[in-house]
DOKOLTI-947872 format. One record per residue (C-alpha): x, y, z; residue number from 1. Coordinates in steps of 0.05 Angstrom, whole numbers, plus 5000, padded with zeros to 4 digits. Layout:
N
+------+------+------+-----+
!    x !    y !    z ! pos !
+------+------+------+-----+
!    X !    Y !    Z ! NUM !
...
+------+------+------+-----+
***
This chain:
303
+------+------+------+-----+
!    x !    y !    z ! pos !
+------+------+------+-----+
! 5066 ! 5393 ! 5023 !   1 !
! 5016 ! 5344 ! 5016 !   2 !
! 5035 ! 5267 ! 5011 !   3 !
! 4998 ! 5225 ! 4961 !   4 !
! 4983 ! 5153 ! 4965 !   5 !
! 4970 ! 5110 ! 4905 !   6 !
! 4941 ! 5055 ! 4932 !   7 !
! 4945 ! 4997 ! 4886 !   8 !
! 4913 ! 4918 ! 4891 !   9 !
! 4963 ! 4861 ! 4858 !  10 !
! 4948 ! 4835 ! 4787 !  11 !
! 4916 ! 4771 ! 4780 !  12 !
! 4948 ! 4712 ! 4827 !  13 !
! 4941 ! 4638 ! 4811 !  14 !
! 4898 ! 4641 ! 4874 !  15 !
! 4848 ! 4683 ! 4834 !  16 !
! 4837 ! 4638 ! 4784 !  17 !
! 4791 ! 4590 ! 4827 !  18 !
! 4776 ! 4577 ! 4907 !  19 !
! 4810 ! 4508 ! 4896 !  20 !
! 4880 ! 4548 ! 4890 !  21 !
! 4867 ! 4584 ! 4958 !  22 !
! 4913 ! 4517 ! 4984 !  23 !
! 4978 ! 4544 ! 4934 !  24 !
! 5027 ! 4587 ! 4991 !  25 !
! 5044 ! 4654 ! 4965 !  26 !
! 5029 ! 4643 ! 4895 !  27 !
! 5049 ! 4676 ! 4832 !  28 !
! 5019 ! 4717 ! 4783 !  29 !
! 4981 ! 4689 ! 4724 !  30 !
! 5006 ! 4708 ! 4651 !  31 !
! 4942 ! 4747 ! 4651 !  32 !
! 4977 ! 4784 ! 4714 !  33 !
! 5035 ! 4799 ! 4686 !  34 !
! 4999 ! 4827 ! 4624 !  35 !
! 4960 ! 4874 ! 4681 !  36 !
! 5025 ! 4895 ! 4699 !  37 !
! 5049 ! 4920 ! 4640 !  38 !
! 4978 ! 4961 ! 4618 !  39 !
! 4979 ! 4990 ! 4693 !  40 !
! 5049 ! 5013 ! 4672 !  41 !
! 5026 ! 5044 ! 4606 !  42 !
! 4973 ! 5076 ! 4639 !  43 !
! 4995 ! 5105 ! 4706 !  44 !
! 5012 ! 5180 ! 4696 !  45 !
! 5058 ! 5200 ! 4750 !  46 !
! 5115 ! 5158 ! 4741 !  47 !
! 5163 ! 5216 ! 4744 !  48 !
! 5132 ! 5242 ! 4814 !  49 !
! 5136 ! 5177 ! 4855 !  50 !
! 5176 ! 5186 ! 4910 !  51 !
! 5171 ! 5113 ! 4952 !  52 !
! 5153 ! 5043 ! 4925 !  53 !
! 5122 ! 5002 ! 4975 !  54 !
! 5090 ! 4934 ! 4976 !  55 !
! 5066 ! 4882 ! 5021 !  56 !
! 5122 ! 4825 ! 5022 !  57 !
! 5077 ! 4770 ! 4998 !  58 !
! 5108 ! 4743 ! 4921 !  59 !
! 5045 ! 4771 ! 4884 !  60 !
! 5055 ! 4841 ! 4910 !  61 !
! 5124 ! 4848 ! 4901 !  62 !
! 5116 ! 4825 ! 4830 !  63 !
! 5068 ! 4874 ! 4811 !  64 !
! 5101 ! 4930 ! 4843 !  65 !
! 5173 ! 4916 ! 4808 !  66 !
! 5139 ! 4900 ! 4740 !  67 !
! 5088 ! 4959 ! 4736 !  68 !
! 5128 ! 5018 ! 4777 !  69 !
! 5202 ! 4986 ! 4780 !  70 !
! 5257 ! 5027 ! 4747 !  71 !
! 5276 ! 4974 ! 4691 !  72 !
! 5246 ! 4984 ! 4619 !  73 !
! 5213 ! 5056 ! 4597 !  74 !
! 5149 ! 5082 ! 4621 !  75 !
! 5110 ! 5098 ! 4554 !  76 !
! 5050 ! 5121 ! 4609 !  77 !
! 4997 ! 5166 ! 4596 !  78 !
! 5046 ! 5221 ! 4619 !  79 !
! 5076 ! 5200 ! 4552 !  80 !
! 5154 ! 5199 ! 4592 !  81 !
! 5198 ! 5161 ! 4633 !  82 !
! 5250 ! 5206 ! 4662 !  83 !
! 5232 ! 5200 ! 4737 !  84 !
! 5254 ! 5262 ! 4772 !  85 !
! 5279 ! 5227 ! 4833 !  86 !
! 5345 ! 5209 ! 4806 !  87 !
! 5364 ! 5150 ! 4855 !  88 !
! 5330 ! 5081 ! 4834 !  89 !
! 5288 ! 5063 ! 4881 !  90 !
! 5281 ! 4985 ! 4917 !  91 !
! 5213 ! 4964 ! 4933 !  92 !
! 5206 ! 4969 ! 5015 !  93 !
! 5158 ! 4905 ! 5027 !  94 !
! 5117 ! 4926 ! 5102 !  95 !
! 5088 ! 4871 ! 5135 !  96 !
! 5029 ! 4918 ! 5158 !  97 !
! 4998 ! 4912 ! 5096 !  98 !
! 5002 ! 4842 ! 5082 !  99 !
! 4933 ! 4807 ! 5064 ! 100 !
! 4870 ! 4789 ! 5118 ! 101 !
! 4867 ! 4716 ! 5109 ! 102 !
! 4898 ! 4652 ! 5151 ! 103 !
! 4899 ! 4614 ! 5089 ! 104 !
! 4956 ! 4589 ! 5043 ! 105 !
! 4951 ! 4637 ! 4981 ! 106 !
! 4951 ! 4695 ! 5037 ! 107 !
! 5017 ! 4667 ! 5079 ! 108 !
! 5076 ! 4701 ! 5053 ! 109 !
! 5146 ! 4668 ! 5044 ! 110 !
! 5202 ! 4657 ! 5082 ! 111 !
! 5254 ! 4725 ! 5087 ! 112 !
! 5309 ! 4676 ! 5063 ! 113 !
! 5274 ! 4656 ! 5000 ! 114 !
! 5243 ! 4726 ! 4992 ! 115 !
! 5319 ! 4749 ! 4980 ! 116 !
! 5346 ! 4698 ! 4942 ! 117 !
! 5284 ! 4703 ! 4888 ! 118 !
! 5288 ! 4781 ! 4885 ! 119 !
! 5350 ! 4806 ! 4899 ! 120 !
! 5381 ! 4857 ! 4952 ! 121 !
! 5382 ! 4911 ! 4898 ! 122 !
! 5310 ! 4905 ! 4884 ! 123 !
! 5274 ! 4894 ! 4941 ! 124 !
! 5277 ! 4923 ! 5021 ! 125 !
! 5255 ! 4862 ! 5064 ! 126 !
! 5297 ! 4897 ! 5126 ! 127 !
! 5218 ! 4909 ! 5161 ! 128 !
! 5199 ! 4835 ! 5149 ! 129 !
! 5267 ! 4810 ! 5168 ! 130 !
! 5265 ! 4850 ! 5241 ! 131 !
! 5206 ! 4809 ! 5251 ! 132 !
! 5247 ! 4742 ! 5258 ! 133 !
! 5276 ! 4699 ! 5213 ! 134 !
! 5230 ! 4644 ! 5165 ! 135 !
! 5163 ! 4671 ! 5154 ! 136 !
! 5155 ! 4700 ! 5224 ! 137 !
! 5129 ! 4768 ! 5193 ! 138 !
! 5069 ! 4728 ! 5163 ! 139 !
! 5054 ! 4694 ! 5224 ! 140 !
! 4970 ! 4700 ! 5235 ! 141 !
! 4963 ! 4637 ! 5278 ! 142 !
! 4996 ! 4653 ! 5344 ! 143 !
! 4953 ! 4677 ! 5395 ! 144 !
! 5001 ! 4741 ! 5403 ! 145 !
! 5010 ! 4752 ! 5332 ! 146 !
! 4996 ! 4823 ! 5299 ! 147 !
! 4973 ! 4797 ! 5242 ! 148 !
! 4921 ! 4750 ! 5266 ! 149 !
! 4859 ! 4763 ! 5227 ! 150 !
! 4810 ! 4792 ! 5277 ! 151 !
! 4778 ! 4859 ! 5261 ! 152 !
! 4818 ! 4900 ! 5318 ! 153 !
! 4881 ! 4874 ! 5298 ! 154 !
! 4863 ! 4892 ! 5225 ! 155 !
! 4849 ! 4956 ! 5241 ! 156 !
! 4911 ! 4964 ! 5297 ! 157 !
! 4959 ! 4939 ! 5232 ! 158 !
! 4915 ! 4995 ! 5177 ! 159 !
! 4936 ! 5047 ! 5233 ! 160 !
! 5002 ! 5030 ! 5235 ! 161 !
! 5008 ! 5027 ! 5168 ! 162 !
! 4980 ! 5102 ! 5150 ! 163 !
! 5024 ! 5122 ! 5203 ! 164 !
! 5083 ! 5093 ! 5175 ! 165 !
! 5063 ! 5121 ! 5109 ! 166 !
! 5051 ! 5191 ! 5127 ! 167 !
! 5119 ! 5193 ! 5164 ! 168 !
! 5156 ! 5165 ! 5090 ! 169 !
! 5123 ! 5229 ! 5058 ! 170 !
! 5143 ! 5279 ! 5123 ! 171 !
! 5212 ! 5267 ! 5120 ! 172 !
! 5208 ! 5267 ! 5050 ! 173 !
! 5187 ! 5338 ! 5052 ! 174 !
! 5238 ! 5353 ! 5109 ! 175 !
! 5286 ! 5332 ! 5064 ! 176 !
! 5269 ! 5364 ! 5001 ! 177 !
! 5262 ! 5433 ! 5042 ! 178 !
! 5333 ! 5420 ! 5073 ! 179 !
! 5367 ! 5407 ! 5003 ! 180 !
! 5329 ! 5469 ! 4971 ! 181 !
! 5365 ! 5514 ! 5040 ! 182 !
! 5426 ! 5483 ! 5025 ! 183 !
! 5414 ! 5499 ! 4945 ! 184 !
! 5399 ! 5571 ! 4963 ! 185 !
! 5462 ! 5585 ! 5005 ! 186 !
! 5502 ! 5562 ! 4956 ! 187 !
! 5470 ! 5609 ! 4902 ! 188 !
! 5469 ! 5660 ! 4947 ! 189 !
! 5404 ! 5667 ! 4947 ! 190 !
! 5385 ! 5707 ! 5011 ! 191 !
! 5412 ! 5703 ! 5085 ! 192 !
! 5357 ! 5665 ! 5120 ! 193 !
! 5336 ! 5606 ! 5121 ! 194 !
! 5264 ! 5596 ! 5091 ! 195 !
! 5220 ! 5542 ! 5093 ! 196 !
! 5231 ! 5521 ! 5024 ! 197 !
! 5181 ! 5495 ! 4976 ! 198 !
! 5198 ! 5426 ! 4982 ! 199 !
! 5170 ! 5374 ! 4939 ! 200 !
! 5101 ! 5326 ! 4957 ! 201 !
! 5115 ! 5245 ! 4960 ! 202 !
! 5081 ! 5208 ! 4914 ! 203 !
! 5082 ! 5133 ! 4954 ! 204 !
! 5067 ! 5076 ! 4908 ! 205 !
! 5030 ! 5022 ! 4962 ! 206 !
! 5017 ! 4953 ! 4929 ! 207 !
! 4974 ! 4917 ! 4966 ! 208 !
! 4915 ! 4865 ! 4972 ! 209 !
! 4838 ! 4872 ! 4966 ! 210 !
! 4816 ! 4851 ! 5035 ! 211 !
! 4871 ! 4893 ! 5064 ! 212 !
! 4851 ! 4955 ! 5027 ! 213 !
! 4784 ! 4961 ! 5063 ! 214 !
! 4823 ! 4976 ! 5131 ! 215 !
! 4881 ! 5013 ! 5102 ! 216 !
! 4826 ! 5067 ! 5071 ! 217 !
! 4773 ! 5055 ! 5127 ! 218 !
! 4727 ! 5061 ! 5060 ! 219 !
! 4680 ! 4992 ! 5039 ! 220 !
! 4644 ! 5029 ! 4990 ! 221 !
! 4636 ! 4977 ! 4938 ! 222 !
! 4651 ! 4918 ! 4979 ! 223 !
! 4633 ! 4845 ! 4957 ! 224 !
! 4636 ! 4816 ! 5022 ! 225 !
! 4632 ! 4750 ! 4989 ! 226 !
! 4693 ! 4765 ! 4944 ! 227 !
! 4721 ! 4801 ! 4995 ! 228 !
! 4742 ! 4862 ! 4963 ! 229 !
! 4716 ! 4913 ! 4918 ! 230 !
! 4780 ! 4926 ! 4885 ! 231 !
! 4795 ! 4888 ! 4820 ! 232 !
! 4862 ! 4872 ! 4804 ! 233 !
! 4913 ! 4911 ! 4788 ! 234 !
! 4857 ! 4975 ! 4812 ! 235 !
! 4894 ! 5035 ! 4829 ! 236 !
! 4866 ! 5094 ! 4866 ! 237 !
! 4896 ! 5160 ! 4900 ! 238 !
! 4883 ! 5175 ! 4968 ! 239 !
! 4908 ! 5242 ! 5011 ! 240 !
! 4920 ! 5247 ! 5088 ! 241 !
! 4873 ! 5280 ! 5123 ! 242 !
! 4906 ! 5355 ! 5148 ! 243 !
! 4942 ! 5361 ! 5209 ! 244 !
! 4893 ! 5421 ! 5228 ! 245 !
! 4841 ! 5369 ! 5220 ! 246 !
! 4872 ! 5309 ! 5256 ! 247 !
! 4887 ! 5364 ! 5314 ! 248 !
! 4965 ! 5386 ! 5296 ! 249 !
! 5022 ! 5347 ! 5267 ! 250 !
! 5042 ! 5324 ! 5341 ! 251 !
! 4974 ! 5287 ! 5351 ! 252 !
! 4986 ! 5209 ! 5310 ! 253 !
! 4921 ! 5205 ! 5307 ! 254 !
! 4897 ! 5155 ! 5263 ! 255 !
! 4928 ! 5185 ! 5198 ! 256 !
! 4863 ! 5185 ! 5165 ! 257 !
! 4865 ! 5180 ! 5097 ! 258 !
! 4812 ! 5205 ! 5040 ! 259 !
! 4808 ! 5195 ! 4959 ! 260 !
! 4830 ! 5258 ! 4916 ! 261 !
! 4769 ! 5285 ! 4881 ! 262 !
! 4811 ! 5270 ! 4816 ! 263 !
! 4813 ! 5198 ! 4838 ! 264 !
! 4736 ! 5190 ! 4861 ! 265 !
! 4715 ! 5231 ! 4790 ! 266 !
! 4762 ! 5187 ! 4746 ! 267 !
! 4725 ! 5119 ! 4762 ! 268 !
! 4659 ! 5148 ! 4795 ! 269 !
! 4643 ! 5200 ! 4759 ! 270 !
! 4593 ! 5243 ! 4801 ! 271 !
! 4573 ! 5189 ! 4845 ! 272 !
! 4559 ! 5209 ! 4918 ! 273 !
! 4597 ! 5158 ! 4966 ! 274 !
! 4564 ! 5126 ! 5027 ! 275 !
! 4542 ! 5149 ! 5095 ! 276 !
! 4587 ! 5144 ! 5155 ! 277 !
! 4529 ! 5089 ! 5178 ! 278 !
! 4529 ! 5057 ! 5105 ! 279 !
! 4608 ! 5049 ! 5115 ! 280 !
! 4604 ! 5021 ! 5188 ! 281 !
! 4551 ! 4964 ! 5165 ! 282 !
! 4589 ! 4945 ! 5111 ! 283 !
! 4651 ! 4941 ! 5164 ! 284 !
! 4605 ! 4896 ! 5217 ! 285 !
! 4591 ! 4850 ! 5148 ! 286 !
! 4666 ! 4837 ! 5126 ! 287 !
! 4674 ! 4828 ! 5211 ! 288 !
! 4625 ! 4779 ! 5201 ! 289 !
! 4644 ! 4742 ! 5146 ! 290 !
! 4713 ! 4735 ! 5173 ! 291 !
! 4688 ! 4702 ! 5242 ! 292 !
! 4639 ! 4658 ! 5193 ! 293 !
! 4702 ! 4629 ! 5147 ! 294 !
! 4762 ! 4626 ! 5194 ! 295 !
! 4720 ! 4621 ! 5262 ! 296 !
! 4755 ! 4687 ! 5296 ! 297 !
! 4725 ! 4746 ! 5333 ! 298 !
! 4744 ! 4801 ! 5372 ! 299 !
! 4815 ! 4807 ! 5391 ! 300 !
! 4816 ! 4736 ! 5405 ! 301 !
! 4859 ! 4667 ! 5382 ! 302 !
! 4867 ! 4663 ! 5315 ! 303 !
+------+------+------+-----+
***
């Protein structure tokens, strides 16, 4: 069963508005973002498939994850229902992996403790970001030690991690949905053995940030390195894992490579032909560049 990722970049942050705002930490989203929200949620068709809700734990992410995917209010979507078919209400799980590039203020999440009180146990999962330390320690990018020091290898280490993560949320997913539809079976008396079920494929909601998307995808194709991102806000696309067959079996991590559905690609490209493997890997040295040029890092070194 195939796990699907729709990969989504916040609505429009204060920060957005002007470089002058990239000095407001963790800032919120704009009336404008809000209203982003609320058309993505109009819009999005597979509100009764999602399976996960995930978001990186900075304010603007979390926002736009509860207000455009969260359970509260109807879905009047272009799947023209609301019913989810995963019964259980689901709490945002906010992964510092996928946190934003930048060292500066707008991109420097919050403190776990103030995370809580503002959202609420019941609506948001910050058990990832808490393990991290208390305070802000999860969005940490100064220490020389720190995972999430803006450098393009620990980028790409944290996009890694991140698929990985990911593609283990829609496994056991499917593990799960396989065991319930045994257990279903036996009950009916439906057979003697055990098949491998049908199962069911995980639809993972990922809200996340422009820069960030770049490394989570491994795809610049469209990239404004001076913008940073080629994703506007509030942007969603769908992305697949690459097979197991192709990544060498389901035992091999790899590097949980991930590539757009052809739905996805058609729906905003058309018949557009995407970029060479070279095209991609210039486009990769230039955003390398560019980060070395505004926050004076390189390599795998001090951030």
């Amino acid at each position: 069963m195939p796990t699907y990722l729709h990969l989504v970049r916040h609505a429009q942050g204060y920060h957005n508005l002007h470089p002058d705002n990239h000095v407001l930490p963790d800032p919120d989203l704009t009336p404008l973002g809000e209203e982003q929200c609320a058309r993505l949620r109009r819009a999005f068709p597979y509100h009764d498939k999602v399976t996960h809700l995930v978001a990186s734990p900075l304010r603007r992410t979390l926002k736009t994850c509860l207000l455009a995917f969260g359970d509260e209010g109807e879905h009047d979507g272009a799947a023209g229902k609301n019913k989810n078919n995963n019964k259980q209400k689901k709490k945002v799980l906010a992964l510092p992996e996928i946190q934003e590039i930048s060292p500066l203020p707008c991109d420097v999440g919050s403190p776990v403790e103030a995370l809580a009180a503002e959202f609420g146990d019941d609506a948001v999962d910050l058990s990832l970001a808490a393990a991290l330390g208390g305070g802000a320690a999860w969005a940490d990018k100064r220490s020389r030690a720190s995972p999430f020091a803006p450098t393009a290898a620990r980028l790409e280490a944290r996009a890694s991690k991140a698929r990985r993560f990911l593609r283990g949320l829609g496994r056991e997913w499917a593990r799960r949905q396989q065991q319930e539809e045994r257990e279903k079976e036996k009950e009916e008396g439906e057979g003697e053995e055990e098949g491998e079920g049908s199962g069911g494929d995980a639809h993972i909601v990922v809200v996340t940030h422009g820069g960030f998307l770049h490394f989570l995808t491994q795809d610049f194709d469209g990239v404004d390195v001076r913008a940073g991102t080629g994703w506007a806000n509030c942007e969603w696309r769908t992305y697949e894992f690459v097979s197991d067959e192709e990544e060498g079996g389901e035992e091999n991590d790899g590097e949980a490579r991930l590539r757009e559905t052809r739905e996805s690609w058609r729906r905003r490209r058309g018949s557009a032909t995407g970029l060479t493997e070279t095209e991609q890997m210039e486009l990769r040295a230039a955003m390398a560049g560019k980060m070395v040029e505004e926050w004076g890092v390189e390599g795998d070194g001090e951030a």
